[in-house]
N, C-alpha and C positions, 0 to 999 in steps of 0.2 A: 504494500500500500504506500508506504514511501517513497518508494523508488515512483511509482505511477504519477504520485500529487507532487514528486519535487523533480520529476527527472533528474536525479540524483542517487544512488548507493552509499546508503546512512559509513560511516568510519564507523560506527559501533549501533549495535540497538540493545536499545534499554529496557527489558521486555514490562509491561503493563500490564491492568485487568482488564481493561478497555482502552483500544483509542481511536478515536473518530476523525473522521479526514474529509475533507470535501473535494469535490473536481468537477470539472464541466466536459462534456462529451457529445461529440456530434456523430450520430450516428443514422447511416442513411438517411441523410438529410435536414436531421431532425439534432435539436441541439437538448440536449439533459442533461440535468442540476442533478448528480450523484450525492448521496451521505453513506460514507463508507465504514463501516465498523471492524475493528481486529478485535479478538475478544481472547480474554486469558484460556486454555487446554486445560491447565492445572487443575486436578480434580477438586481441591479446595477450592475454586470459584464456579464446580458445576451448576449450585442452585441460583447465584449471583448470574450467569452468562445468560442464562436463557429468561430475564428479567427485558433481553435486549434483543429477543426472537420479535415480537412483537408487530406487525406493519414493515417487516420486511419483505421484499417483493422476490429476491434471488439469494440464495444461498453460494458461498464460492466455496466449496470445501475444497484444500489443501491437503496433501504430504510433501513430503522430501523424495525425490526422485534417487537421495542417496540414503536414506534410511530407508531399511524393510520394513521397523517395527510402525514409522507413520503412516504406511500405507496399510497395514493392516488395522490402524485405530481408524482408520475412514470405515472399513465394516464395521468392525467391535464399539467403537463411542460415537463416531460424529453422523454417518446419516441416521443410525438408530434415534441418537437423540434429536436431532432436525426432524425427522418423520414424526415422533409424538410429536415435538411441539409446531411443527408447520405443516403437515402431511399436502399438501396442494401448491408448495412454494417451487420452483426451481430449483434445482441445482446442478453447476458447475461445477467438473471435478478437474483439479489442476493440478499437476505437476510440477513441483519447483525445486530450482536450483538444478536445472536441465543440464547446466555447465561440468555438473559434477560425475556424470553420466561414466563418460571416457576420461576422467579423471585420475592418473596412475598412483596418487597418493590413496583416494578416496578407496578407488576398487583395492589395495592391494589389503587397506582396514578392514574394509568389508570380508574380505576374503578368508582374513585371520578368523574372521566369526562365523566361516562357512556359511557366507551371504554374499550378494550382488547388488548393487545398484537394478532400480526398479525400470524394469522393458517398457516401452511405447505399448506393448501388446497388452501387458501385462496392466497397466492403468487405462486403455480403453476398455478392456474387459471388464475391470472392478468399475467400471462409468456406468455398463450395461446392467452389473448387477444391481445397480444402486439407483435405475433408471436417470441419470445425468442426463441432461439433453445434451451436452456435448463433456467432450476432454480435450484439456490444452496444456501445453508444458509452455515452461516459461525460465529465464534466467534473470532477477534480477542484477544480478551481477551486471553481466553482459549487457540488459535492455533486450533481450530478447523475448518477444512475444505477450510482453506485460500488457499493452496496446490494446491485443487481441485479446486478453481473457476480458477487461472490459467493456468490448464494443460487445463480445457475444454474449456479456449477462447484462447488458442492456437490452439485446435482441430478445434473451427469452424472456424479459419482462415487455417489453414492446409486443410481439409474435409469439405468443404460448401455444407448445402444443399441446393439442385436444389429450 
């Protein structure tokens, strides 16, 4: 989200329970006024986060393209919990830090743990399970694809499928 509202890569991030961001976005024509919300993981602020479900229109859920265990907290916590408390919302499933993919420090971590870096396959499929109307990977590092994950959760609030 930083990277998005400052086209910039934070020197450090400071992680928060919430933080809210704003940006303006023209999409297909059409110009919208975004309010972006990050919200703390931390199990200690489960019943606190979802106080911020609320008149949200699109869901982005994230893992780490270099962590295995974030992608599997996308089945096991985050759409489980988005589904009680939004069952009709959107959601975006995203991929990030795409950079770290082919990464020869990252993979060789991974590796020590008899783990991989998470496939293109393998995050379009967990999209399908979890009915995502789309998957998109992203770097912000790099500025790759950040653009994109938010023109397309404007789209599925714009254009919802049936």
């Amino acid at each position: 989200l930083i990277c998005y509202t400052t086209n910039a890569f934070p020197k450090e991030y400071i992680p928060t329970v919430f933080d809210n961001y704003s940006a303006q976005n023209t999409v297909d024509g059409r110009t919208i006024n975004l309010n972006l919300w990050d919200t703390a993981g931390q199990e200690e602020y489960d019943r606190l986060r979802t106080l911020s479900y609320p008149q949200t229109n699109v869901f982005i859920i994230c893992f780490s393209i270099a962590s295995p265990p974030s992608y599997e907290n996308v089945k096991h916590k985050w759409y489980p919990e988005v589904c009680h408390h939004c069952p009709s919302v959107p959601i975006l499933l995203v991929g990030t830090k795409k950079d770290l993919r082919n990464n020869p420090e990252t993979m060789k971590k991974l590796k020590e743990q008899n783990q991989a870096p998470i496939t293109t396959q393998q995050g379009i499929s967990l999209s399908k399970q979890i009915h995502a109307v789309k998957y998109l990977e992203c770097s912000a590092l790099n500025q790759e694809g950040i653009k994109d994950v938010f023109t397309e959760a404007v789209r599925a609030v714009l254009n919802p499928i049936p």
